[in-house]
PDB file of N, CA, C and O in Angstrom:
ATOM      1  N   UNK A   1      90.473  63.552 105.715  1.00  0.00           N
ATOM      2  CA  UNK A   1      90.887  64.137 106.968  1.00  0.00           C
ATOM      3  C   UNK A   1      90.107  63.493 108.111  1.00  0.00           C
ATOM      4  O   UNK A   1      88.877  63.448 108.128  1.00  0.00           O
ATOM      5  N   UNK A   2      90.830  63.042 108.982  1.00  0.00           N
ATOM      6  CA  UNK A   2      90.091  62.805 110.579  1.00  0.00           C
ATOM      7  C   UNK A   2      89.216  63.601 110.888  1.00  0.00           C
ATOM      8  O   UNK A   2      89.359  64.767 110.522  1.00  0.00           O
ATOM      9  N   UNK A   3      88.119  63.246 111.605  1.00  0.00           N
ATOM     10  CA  UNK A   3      87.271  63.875 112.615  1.00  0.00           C
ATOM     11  C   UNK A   3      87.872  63.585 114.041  1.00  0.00           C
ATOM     12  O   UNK A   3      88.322  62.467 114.294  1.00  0.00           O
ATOM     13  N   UNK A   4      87.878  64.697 115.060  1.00  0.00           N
ATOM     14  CA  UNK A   4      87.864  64.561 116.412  1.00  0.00           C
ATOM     15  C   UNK A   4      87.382  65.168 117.191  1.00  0.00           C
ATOM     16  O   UNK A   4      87.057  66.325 116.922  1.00  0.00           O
ATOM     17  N   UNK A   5      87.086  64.485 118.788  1.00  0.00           N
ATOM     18  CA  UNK A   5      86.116  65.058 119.730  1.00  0.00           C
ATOM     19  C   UNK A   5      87.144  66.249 120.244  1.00  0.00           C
ATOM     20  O   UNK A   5      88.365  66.110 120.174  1.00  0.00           O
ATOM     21  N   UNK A   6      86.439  67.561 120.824  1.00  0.00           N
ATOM     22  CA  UNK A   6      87.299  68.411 121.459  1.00  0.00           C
ATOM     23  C   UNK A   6      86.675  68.651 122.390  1.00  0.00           C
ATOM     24  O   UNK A   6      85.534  68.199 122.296  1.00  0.00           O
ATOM     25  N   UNK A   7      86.954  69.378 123.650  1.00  0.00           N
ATOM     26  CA  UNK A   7      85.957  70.199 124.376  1.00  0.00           C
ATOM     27  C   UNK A   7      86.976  71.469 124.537  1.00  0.00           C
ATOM     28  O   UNK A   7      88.172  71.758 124.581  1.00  0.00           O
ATOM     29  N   UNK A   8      85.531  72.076 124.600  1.00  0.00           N
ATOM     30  CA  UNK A   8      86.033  73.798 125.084  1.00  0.00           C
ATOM     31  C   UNK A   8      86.631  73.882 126.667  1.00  0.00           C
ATOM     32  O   UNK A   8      86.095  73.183 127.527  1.00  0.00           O
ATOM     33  N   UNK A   9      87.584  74.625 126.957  1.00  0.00           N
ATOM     34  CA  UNK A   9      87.861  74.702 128.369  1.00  0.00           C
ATOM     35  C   UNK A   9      86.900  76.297 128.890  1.00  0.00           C
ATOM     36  O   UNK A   9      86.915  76.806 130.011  1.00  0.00           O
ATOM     37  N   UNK A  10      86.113  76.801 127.621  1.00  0.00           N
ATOM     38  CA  UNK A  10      85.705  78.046 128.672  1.00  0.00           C
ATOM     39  C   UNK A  10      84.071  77.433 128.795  1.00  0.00           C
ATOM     40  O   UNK A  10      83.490  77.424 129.880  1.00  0.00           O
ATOM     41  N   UNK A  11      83.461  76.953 127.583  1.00  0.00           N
ATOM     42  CA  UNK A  11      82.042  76.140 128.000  1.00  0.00           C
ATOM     43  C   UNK A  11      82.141  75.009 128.377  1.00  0.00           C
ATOM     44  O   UNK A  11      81.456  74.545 129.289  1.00  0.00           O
ATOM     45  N   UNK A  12      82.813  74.522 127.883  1.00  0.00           N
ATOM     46  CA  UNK A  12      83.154  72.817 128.710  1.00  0.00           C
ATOM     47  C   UNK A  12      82.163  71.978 127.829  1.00  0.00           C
ATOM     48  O   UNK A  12      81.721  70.891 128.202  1.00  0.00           O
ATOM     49  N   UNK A  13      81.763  72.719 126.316  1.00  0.00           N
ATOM     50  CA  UNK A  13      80.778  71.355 125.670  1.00  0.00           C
ATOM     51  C   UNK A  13      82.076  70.888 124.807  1.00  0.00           C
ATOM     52  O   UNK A  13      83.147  71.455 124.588  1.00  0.00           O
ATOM     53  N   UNK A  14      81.503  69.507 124.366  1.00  0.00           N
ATOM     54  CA  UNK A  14      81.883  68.582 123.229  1.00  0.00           C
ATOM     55  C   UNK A  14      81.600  68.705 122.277  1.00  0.00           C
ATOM     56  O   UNK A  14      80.403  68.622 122.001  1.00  0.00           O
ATOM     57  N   UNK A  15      82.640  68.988 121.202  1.00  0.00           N
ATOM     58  CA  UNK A  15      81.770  68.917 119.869  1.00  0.00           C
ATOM     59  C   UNK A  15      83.088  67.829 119.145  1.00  0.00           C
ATOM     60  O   UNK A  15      83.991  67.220 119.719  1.00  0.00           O
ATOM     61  N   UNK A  16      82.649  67.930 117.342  1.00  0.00           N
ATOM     62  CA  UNK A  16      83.410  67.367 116.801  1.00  0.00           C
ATOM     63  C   UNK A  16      84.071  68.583 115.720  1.00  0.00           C
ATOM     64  O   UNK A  16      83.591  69.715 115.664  1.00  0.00           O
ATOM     65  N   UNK A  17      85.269  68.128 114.871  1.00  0.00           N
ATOM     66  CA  UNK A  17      85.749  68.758 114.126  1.00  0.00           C
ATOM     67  C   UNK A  17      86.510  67.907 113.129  1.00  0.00           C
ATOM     68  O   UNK A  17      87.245  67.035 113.594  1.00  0.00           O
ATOM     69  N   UNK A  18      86.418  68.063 111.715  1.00  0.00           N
ATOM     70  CA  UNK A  18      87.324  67.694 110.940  1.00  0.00           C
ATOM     71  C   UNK A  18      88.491  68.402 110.893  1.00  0.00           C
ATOM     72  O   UNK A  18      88.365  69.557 110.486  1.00  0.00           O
ATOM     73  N   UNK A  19      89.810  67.975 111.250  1.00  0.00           N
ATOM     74  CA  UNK A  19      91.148  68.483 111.142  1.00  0.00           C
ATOM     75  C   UNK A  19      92.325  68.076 110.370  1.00  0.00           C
ATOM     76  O   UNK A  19      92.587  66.874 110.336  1.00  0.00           O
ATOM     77  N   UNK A  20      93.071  68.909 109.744  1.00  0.00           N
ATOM     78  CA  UNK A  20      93.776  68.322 108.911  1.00  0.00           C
ATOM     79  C   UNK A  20      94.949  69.160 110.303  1.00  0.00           C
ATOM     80  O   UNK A  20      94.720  70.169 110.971  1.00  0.00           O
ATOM     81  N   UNK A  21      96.602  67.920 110.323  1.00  0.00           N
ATOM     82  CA  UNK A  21      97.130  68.131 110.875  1.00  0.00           C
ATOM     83  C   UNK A  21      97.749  69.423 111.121  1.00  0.00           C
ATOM     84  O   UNK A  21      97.948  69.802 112.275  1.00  0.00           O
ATOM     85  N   UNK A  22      98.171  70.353 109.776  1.00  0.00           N
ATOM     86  CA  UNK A  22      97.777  71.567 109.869  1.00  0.00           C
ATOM     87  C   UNK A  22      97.548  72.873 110.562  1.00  0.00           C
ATOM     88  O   UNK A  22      98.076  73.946 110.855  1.00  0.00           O
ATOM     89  N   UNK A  23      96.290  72.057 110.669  1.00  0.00           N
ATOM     90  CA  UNK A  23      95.612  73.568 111.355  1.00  0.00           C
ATOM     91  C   UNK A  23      94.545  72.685 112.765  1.00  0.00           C
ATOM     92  O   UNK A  23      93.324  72.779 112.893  1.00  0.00           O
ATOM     93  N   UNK A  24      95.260  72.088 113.418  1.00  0.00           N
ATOM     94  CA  UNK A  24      94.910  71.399 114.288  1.00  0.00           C
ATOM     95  C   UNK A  24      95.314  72.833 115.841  1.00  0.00           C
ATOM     96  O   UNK A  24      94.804  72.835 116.961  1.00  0.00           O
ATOM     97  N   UNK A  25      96.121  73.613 115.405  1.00  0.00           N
ATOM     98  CA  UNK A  25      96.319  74.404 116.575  1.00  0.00           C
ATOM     99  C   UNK A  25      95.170  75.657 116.111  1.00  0.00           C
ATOM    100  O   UNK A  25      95.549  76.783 116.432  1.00  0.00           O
ATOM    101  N   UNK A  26      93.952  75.597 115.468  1.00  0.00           N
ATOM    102  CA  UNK A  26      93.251  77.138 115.360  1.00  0.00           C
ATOM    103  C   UNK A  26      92.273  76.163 115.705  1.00  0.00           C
ATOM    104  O   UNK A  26      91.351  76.582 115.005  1.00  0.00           O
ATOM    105  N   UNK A  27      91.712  74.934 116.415  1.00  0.00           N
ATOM    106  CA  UNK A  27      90.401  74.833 116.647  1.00  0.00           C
ATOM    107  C   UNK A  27      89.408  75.721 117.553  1.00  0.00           C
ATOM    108  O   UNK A  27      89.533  75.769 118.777  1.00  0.00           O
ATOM    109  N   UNK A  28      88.305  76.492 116.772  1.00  0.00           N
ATOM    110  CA  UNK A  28      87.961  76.823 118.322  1.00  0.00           C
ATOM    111  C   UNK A  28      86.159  76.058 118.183  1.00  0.00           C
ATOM    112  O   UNK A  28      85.584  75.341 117.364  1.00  0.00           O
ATOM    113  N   UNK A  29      85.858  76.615 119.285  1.00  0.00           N
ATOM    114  CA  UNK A  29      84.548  75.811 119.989  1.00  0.00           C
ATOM    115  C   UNK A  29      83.460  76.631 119.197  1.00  0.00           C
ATOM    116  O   UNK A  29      83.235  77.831 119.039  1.00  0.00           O
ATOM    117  N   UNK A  30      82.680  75.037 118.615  1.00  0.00           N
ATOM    118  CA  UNK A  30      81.684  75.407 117.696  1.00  0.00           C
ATOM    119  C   UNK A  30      80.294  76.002 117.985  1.00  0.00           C
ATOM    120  O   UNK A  30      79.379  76.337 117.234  1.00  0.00           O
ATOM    121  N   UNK A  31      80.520  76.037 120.067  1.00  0.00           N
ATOM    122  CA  UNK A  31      79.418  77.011 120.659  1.00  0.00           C
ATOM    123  C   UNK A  31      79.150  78.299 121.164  1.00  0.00           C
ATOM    124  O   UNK A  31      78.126  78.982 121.138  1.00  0.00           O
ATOM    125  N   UNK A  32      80.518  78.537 121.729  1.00  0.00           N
ATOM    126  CA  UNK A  32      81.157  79.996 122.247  1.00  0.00           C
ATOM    127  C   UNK A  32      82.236  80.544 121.503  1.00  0.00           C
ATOM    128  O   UNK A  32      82.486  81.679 121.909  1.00  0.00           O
ATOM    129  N   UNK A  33      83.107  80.114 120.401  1.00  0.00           N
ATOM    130  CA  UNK A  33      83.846  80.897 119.772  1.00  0.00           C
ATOM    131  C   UNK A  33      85.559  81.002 120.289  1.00  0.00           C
ATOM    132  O   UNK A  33      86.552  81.608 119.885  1.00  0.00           O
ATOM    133  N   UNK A  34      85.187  79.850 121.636  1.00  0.00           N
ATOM    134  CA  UNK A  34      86.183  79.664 122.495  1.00  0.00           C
ATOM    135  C   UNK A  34      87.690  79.151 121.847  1.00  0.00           C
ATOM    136  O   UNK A  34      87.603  78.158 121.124  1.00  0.00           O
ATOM    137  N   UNK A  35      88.896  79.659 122.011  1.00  0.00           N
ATOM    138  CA  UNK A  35      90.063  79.454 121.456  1.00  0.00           C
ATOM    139  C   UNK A  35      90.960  78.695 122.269  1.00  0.00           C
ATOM    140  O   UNK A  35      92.116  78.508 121.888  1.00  0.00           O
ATOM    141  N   UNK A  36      90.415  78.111 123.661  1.00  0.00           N
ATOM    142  CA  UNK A  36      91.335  77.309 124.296  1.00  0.00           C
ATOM    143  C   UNK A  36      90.377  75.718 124.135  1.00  0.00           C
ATOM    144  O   UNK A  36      89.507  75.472 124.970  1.00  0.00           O
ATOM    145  N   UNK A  37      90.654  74.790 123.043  1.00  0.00           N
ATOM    146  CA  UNK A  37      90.030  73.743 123.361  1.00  0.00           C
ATOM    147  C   UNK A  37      91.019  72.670 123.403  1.00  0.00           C
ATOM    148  O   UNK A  37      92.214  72.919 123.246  1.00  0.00           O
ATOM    149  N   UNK A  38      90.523  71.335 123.636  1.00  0.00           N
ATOM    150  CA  UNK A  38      91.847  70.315 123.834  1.00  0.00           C
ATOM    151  C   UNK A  38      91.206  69.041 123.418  1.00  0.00           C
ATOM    152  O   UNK A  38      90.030  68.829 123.713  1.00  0.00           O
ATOM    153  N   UNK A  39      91.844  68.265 122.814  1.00  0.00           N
ATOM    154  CA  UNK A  39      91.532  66.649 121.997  1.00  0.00           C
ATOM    155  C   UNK A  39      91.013  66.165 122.823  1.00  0.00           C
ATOM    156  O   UNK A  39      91.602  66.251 123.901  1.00  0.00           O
ATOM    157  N   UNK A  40      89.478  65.299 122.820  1.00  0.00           N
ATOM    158  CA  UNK A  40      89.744  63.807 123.464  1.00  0.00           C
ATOM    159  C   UNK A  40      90.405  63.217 122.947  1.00  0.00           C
ATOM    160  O   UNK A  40      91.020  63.436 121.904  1.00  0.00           O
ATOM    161  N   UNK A  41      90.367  61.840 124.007  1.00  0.00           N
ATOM    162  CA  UNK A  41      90.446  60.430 123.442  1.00  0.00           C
ATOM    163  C   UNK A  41      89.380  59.739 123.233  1.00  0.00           C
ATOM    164  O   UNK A  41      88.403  59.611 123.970  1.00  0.00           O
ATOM    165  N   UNK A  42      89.650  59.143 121.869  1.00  0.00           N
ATOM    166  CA  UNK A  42      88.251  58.856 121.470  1.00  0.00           C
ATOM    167  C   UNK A  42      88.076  57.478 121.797  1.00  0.00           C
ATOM    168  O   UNK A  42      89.067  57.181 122.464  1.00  0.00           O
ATOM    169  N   UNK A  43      87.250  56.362 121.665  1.00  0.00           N
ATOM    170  CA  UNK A  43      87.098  54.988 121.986  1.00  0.00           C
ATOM    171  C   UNK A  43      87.423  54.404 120.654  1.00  0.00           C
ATOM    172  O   UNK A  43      87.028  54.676 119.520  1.00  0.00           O
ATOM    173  N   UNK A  44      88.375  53.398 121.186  1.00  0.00           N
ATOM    174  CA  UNK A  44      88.725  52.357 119.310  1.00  0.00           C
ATOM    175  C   UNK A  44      87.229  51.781 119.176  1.00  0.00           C
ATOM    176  O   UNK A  44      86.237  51.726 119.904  1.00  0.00           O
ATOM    177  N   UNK A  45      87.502  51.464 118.146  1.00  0.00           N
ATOM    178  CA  UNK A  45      86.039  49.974 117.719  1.00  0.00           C
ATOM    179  C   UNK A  45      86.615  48.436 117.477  1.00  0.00           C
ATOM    180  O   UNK A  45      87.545  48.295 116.683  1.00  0.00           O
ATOM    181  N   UNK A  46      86.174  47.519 118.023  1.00  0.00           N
ATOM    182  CA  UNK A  46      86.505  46.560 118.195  1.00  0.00           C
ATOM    183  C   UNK A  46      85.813  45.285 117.754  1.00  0.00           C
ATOM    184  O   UNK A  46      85.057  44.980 118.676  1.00  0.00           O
ATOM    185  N   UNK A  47      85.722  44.425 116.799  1.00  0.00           N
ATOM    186  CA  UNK A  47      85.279  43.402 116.397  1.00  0.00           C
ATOM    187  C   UNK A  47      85.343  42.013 116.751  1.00  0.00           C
ATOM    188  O   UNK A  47      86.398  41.383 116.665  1.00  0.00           O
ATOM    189  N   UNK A  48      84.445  41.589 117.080  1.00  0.00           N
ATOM    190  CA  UNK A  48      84.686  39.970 117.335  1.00  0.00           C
ATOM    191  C   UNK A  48      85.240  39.554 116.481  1.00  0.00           C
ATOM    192  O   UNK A  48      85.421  40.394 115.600  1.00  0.00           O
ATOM    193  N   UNK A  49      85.816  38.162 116.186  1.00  0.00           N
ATOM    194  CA  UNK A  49      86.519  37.808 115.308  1.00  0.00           C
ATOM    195  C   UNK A  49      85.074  36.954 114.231  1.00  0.00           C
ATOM    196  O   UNK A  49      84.015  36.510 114.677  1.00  0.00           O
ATOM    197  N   UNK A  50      85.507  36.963 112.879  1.00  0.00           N
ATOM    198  CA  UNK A  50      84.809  36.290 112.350  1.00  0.00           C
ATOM    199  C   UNK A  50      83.760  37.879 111.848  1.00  0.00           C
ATOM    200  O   UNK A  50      83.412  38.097 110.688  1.00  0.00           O
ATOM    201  N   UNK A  51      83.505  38.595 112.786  1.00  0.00           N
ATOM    202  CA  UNK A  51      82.389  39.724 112.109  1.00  0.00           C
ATOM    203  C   UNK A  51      82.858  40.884 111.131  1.00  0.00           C
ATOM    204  O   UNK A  51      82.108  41.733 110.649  1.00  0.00           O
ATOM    205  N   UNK A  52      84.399  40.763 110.892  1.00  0.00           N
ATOM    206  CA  UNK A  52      84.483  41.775 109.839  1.00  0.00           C
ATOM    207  C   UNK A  52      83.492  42.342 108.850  1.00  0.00           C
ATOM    208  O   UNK A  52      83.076  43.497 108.761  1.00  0.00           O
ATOM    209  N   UNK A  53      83.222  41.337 108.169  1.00  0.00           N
ATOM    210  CA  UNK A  53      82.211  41.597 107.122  1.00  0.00           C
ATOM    211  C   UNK A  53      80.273  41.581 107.312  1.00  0.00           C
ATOM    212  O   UNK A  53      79.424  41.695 106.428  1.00  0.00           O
ATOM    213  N   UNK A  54      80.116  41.415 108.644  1.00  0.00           N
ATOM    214  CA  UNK A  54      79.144  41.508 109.239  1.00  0.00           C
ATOM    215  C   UNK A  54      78.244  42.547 108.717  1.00  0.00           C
ATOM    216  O   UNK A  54      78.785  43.643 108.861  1.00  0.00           O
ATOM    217  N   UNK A  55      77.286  42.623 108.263  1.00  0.00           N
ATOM    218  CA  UNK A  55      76.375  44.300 108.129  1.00  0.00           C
ATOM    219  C   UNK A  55      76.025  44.211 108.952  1.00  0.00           C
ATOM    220  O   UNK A  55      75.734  43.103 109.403  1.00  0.00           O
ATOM    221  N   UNK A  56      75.778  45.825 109.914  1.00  0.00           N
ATOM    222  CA  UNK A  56      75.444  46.265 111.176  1.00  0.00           C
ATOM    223  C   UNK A  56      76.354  46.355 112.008  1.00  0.00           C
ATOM    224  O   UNK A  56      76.606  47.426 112.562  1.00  0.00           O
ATOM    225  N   UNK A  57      77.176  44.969 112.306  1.00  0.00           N
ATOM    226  CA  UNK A  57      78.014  45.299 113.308  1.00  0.00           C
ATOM    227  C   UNK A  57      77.421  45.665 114.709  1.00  0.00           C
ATOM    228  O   UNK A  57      78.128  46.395 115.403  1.00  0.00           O
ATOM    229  N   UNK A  58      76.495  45.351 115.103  1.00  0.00           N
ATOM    230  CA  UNK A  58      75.791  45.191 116.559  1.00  0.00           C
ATOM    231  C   UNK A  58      76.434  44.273 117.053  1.00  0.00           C
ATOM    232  O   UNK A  58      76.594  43.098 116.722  1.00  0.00           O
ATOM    233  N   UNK A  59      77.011  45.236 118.355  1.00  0.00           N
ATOM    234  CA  UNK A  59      77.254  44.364 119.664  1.00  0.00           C
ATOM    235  C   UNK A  59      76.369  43.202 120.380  1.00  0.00           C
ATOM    236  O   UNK A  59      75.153  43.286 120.552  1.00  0.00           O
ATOM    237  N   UNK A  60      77.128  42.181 120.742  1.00  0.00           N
ATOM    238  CA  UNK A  60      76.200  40.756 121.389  1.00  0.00           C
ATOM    239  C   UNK A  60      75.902  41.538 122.413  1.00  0.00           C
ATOM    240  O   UNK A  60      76.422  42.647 122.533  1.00  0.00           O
ATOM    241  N   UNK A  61      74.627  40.833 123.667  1.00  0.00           N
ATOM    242  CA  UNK A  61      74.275  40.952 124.269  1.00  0.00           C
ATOM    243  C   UNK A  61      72.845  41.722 124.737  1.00  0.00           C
ATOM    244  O   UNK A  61      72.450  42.062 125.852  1.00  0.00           O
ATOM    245  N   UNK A  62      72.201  41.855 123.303  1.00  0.00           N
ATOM    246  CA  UNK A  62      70.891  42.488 123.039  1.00  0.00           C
ATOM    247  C   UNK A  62      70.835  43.919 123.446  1.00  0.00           C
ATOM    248  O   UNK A  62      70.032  44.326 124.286  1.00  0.00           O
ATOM    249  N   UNK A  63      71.694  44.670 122.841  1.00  0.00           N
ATOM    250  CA  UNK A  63      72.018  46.016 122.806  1.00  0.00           C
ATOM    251  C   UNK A  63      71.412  46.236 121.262  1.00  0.00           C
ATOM    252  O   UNK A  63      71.729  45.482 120.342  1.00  0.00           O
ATOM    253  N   UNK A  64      70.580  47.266 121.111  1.00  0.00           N
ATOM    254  CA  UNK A  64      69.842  47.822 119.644  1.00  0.00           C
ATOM    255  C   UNK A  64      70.705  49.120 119.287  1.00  0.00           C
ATOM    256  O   UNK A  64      70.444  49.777 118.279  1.00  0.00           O
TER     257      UNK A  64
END
């Protein structure tokens, strides 16, 4: 099953959740108990070419 980011619309934090498509309409907020939350969008991941098989997978540009 996917993980995804949600936020609460009554605390307004971020959390994550594993969802199966399902039961994607009972998420509620894993800080207040809140029943109105809504999906991000999450960021793809993106590979240079050639680094598929790379271990680590660190971005160029001397980012740790």
């Amino acid at each position: 099953m996917p993980i995804y980011e949600y936020q609460c619309e009554q605390c307004r934090k971020i959390f994550e959740a594993i969802v199966s498509l399902r039961s994607e309409a009972d998420i509620l907020c894993k800080y207040c108990g809140g029943k109105e939350t809504k999906k991000l969008i999450s960021a793809g991941v993106s590979l240079a070419p050639g680094t598929e098989k790379s271990p680590g997978c660190r971005p160029r540009g001397g980012f740790s």
